[in-house]
C-alpha positions as CSV (number, residue, x, y, z in Angstrom):
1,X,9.1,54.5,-24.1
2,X,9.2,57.0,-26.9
3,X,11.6,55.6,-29.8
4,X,13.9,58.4,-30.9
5,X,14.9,57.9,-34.7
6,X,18.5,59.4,-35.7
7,X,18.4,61.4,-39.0
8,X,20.6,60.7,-41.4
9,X,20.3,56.7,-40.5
10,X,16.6,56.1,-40.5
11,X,14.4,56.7,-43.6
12,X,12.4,60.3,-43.7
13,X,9.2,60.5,-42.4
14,X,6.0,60.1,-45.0
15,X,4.2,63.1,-45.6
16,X,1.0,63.5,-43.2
17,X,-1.3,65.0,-45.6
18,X,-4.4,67.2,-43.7
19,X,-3.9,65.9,-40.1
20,X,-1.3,64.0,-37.9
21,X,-1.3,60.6,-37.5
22,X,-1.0,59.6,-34.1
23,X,1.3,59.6,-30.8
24,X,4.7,62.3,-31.1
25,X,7.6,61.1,-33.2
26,X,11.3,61.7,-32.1
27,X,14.1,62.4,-34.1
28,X,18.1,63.0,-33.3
29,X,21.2,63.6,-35.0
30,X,24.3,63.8,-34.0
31,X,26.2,66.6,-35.4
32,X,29.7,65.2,-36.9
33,X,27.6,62.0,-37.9
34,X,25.2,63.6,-39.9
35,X,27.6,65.9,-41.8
36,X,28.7,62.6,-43.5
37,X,25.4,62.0,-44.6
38,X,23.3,62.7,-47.5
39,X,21.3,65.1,-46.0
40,X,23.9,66.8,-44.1
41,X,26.4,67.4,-47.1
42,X,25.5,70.8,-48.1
43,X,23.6,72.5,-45.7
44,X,23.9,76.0,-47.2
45,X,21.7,74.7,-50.0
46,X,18.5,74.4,-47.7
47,X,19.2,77.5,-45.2
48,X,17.5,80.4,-46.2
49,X,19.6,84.2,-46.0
50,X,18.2,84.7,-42.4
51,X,19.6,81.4,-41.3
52,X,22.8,81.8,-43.3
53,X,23.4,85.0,-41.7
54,X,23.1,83.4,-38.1
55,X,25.1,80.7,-38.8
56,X,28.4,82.9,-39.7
57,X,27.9,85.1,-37.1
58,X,29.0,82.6,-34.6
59,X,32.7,83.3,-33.7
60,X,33.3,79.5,-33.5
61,X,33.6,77.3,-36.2
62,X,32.4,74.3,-34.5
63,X,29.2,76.7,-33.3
64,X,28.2,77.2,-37.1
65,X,28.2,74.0,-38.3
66,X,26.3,72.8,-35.2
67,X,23.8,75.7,-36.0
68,X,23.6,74.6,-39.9
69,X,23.2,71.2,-38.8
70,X,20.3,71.6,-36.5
71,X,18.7,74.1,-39.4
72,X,19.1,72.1,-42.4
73,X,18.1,69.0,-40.4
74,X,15.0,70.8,-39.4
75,X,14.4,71.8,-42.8
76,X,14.5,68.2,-44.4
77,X,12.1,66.7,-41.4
78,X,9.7,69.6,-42.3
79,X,10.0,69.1,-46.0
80,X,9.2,65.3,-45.3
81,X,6.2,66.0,-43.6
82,X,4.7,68.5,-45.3
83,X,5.7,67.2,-48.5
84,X,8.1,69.9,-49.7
85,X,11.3,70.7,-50.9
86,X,13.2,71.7,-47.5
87,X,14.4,75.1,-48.2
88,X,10.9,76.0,-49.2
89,X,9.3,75.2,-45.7
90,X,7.9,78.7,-44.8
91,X,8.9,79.4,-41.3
92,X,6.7,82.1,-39.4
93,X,6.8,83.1,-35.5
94,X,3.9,81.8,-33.2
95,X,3.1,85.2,-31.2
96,X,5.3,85.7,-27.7
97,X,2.4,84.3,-24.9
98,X,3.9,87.4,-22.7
99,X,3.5,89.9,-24.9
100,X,1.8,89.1,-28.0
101,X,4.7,90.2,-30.7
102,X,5.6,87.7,-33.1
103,X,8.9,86.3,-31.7
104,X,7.2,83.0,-29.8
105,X,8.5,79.7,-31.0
106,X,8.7,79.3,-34.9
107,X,6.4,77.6,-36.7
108,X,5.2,76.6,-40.1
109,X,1.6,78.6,-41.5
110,X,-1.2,76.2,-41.5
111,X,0.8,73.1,-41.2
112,X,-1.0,70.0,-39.1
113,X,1.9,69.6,-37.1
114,X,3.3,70.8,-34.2
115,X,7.2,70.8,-33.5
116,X,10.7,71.8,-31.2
117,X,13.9,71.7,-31.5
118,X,16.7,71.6,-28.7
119,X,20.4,70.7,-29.0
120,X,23.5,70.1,-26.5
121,X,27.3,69.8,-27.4
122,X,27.0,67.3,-30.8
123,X,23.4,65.9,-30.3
124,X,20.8,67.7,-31.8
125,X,17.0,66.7,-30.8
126,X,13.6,67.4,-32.8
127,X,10.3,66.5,-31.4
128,X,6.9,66.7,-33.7
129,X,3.2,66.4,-32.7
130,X,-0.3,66.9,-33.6
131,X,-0.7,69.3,-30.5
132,X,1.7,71.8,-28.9
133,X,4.9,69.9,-27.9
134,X,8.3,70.9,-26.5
135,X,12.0,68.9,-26.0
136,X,15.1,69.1,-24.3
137,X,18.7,68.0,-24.5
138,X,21.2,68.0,-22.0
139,X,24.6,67.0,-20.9
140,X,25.1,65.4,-17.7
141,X,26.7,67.6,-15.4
142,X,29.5,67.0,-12.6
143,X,27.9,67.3,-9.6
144,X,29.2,70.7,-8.5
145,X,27.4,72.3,-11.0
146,X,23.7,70.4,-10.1
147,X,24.5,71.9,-6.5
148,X,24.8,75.3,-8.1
149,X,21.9,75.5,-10.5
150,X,19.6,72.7,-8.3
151,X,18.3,76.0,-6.2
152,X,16.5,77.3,-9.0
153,X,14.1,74.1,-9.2
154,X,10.8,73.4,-7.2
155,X,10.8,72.7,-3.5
156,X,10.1,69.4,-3.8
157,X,12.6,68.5,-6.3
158,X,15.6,70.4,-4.5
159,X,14.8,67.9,-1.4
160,X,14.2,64.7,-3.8
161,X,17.5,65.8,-4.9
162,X,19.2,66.4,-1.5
163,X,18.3,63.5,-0.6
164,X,20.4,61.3,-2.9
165,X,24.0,60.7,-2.9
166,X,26.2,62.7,-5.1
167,X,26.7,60.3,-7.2
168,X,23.4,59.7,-8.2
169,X,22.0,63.8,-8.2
170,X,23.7,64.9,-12.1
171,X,21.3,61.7,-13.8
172,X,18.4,62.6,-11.4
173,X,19.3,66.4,-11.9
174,X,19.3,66.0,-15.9
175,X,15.6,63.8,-15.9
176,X,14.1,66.8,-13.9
177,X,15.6,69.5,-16.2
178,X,15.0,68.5,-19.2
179,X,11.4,68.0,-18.5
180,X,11.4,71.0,-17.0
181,X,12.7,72.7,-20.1
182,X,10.8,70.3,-22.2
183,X,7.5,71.7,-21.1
184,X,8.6,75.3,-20.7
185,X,9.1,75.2,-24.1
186,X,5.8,73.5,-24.8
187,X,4.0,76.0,-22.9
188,X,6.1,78.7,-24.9
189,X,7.4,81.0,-22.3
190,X,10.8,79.0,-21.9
191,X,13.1,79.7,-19.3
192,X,10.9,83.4,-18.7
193,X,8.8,81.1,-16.3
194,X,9.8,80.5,-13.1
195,X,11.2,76.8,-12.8
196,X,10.5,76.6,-9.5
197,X,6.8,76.8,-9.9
198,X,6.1,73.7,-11.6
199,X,7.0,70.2,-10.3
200,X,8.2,67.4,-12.6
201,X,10.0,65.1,-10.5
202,X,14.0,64.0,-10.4
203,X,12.6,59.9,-10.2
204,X,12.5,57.6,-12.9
205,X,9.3,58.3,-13.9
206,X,8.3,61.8,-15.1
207,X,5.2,63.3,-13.6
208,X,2.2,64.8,-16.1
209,X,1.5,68.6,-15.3
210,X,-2.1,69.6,-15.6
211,X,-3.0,68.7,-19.6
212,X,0.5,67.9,-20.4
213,X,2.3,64.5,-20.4
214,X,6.1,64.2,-19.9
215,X,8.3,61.1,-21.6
216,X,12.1,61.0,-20.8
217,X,14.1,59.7,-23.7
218,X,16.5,57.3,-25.1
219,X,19.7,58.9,-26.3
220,X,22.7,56.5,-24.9
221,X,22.0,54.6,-28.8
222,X,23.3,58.5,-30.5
223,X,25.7,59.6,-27.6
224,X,26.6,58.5,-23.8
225,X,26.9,61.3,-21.3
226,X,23.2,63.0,-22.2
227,X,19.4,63.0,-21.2
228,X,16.4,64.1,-23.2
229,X,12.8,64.8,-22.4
230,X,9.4,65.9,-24.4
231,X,6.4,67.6,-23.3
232,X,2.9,67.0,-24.9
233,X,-0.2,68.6,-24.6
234,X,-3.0,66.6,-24.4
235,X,-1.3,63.1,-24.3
236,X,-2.2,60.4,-22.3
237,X,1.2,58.3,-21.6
238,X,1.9,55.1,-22.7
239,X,2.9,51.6,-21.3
């Protein structure tokens, strides 16, 4: 099982020099949590304009501090492990795999690292890798709203979830979903894909697709009530 490390708890990461050092490393933070922190104290001093201009557009207060939260987290993972001061960690755009324009997932310019970034309600989760790698956060939801949305998923997972009793279909609904999202955001299209075409599984053990390996992750340790998944390229799973 993939440990997931909460920032603001757990030491940075070292810096990993030319090339990564091994299996994908997890990190979390939960949002009001981490504003009491060290790192999470001033956010505003790490965010670049761009970023400080998104954050105050949101109507919401609660919204904006989420969004400087994730951001400035972000920021101080990157800066660990590429050895730099977090608000000089030069974010550029990976190009879009449907259309080529430069507005795929963001990325750092010749770093030897791969990463993603999801977030749900108050948890915020970042994934890293030496290959192309995509996460997911979710809340559980009632089961009303898995009968809604479960359509949308792959033949096979719609009757895996059928199949259960309602009380069991929002935990098995979340493992599939995330994973889903988890790898659509690995592969780069998101959401654009079809989720329907690709089966991952509603059981308790996620199923690899093609080159890519699928862990689900341990979050009740940050915040009960949520489920989390990464997708990695090129991974062979571990015991």
């Amino acid at each position: 099982m993939t440990e997931v490390r909460v920032l603001g708890q757990d030491a940075l990461p070292a810096a990993v020099g030319d090339g990564w050092p091994g299996p994908p490393q997890m990190w979390a933070l939960n949002v009001p949590v981490y504003g009491a922190s060290p790192e999470g104290e001033a956010p505003d001093k790490v965010l670049d304009a761009a970023e400080r201009e998104r954050a105050a557009a949101f109507v919401r207060a609660e919204d904006q501090v989420r969004y400087r939260a994730a951001h400035s987290g972000l920021r101080f993972l990157l800066g660990a492990y590429l050895d730099l001061e977090p608000a000089a960690v030069p974010f550029i755009r990976e190009p879009c795999p449907g259309c080529g324009k430069p507005h795929g997932r963001p990325a750092v310019a010749g770093a030897p690292l791969h990463f993603n970034m999801s977030h749900a309600g108050d948890l915020v989760l970042f994934a890293f890798a030496g290959t192309p790698i995509g996460a997911d956060v979710e809340r559980l939801q009632p089961v009303e709203v898995v009968d809604q949305v479960s359509p949308s998923l792959h033949a096979r997972e719609r009757a895996e979830l059928a199949a259960l009793p309602a009380a069991e279909r929002p935990a098995a609904f979340a493992r599939c979903w995330t994973r889903k999202e988890a790898y659509l955001k690995g592969l780069g299209t998101g959401l654009s894909r079809d989720p329907a075409l690709d089966y991952l599984g509603t059981g308790p053990q996620p199923v690899p697709v093609g080159a890519w390996t699928l862990f689900d992750l341990p979050l009740d340790h940050l915040a009960p009530g949520y489920a989390g998944a990464c997708a990695v390229l090129g991974l062979a799973p571990t015991k």
